[in-house]
N, C-alpha and C positions, 0 to 999 in steps of 0.2 A: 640251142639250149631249150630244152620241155620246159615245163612250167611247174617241175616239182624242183630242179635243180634250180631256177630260176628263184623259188623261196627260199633256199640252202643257201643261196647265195645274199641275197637278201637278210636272212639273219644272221649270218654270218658278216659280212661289214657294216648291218646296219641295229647292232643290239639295245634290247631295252634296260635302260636304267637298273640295274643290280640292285642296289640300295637304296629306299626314296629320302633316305635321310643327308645322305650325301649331296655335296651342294657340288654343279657343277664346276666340270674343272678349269681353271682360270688360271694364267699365271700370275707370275711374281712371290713372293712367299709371305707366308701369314703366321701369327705366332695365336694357341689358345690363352685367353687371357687366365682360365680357368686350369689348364692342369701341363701350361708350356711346353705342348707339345707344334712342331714345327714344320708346318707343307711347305715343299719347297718341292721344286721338279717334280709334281704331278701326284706327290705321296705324303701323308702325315708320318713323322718320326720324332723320336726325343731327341733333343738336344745334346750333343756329348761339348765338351769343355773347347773343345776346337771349333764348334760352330762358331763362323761371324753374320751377325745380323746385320741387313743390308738397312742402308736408312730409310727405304719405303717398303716396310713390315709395317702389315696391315693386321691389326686386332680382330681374332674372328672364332666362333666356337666349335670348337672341331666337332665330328658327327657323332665320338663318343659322349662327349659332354651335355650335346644334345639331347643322347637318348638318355643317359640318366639324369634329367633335366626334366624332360618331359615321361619319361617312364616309360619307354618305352624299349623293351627288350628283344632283341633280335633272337635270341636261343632261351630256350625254358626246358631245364631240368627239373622233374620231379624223381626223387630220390623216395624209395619207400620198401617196407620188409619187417622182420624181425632184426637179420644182420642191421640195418643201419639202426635200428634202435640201440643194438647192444654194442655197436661200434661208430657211434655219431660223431664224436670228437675224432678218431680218426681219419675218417669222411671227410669229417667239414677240411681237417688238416689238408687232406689231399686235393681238396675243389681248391684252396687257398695258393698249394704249392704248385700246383697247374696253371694256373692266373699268373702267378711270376713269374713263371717261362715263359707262357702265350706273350705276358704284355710286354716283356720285355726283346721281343723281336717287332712285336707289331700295338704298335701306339694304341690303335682301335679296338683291341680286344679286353675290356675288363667286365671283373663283378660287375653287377647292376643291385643285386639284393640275395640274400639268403633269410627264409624263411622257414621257420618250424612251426607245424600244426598239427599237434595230434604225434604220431609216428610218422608224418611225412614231412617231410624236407623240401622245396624250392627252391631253385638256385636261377639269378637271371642273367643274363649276362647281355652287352652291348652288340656282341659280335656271334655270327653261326659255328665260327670258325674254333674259337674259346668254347663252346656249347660243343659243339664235337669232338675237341680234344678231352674235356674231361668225362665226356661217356666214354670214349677209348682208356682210360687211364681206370674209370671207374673198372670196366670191363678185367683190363688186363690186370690189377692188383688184389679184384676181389672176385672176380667172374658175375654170376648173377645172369638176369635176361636182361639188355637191352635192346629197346626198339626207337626206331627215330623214325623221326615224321615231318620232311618239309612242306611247307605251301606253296600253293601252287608258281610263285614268281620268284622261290628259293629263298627267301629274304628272312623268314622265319622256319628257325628249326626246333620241334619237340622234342623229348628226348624223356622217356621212362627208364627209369633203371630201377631193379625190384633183385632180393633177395630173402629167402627164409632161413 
């Protein structure tokens, strides 16, 4: 094995930390005190009515709660144009009704904040994943230019979206 296969290999079983907000993985299950969502085997998810909580449920804040806790937002949409000025309630409607499908598969993807200044819009969210579905939805329902921009360890994504 060379030594360029030898790093391939290397990052490949031996990955750096995706999200530094994420707290290592541990067992046993944990419940958030803040928006009861529920780790259990390795992953945060909501609770449906059939869950049973085991008697050592450990109170703990999940990484969403975290980031909008401390403010910190994994994905940043800026939304800006003429279009969204003269269609902003429908916009916002659509960032909103994307959030409800994201979050309702995956615990960890919500709003963080939505902000207006000026003709530009803000939108934050917790998750890269949530920030990218709604540039795709922006895209596909109203077209426009989008560009997205991650950093360098993936963890945050940009996301411009502009129409005239």
């Amino acid at each position: 094995m060379d030594k360029y296969q030898q790093s391939q290999k290397n990052k490949l079983f031996n990955p750096s930390r995706h999200d530094p907000t994420l707290n290592p993985r541990s067992g046993g299950t944990a419940l958030c005190p803040k928006c009861s969502v529920l780790y259990q085997a390795g992953s945060w998810a909501w609770q449906t009515p059939q869950t049973s909580l085991p008697a050592d449920v450990r109170s703990v804040v999940c990484p969403a709660c975290q980031r909008i806790e401390d403010k910190s937002p994994a994905g940043t949409l800026t939304l800006s144009g003429a279009f969204m000025k003269a269609h902003h309630d429908e916009i916002i409607n659509l960032v909103h009704n994307t959030e409800t499908l994201e979050k309702a598969e995956h615990a960890m993807e919500r709003l963080l904040e939505i902000t207006a200044q000026d003709d530009v819009v803000q939108v934050t969210t917790t998750g890269i994943h949530l920030a990218n579905r709604i540039g795709h939805a922006l895209d596909s329902a109203y077209k426009g230019q989008t560009k997205y921009h991650y950093d360098d360890e993936q963890t945050h994504v940009s996301i411009h979206w502009q129409r005239d």
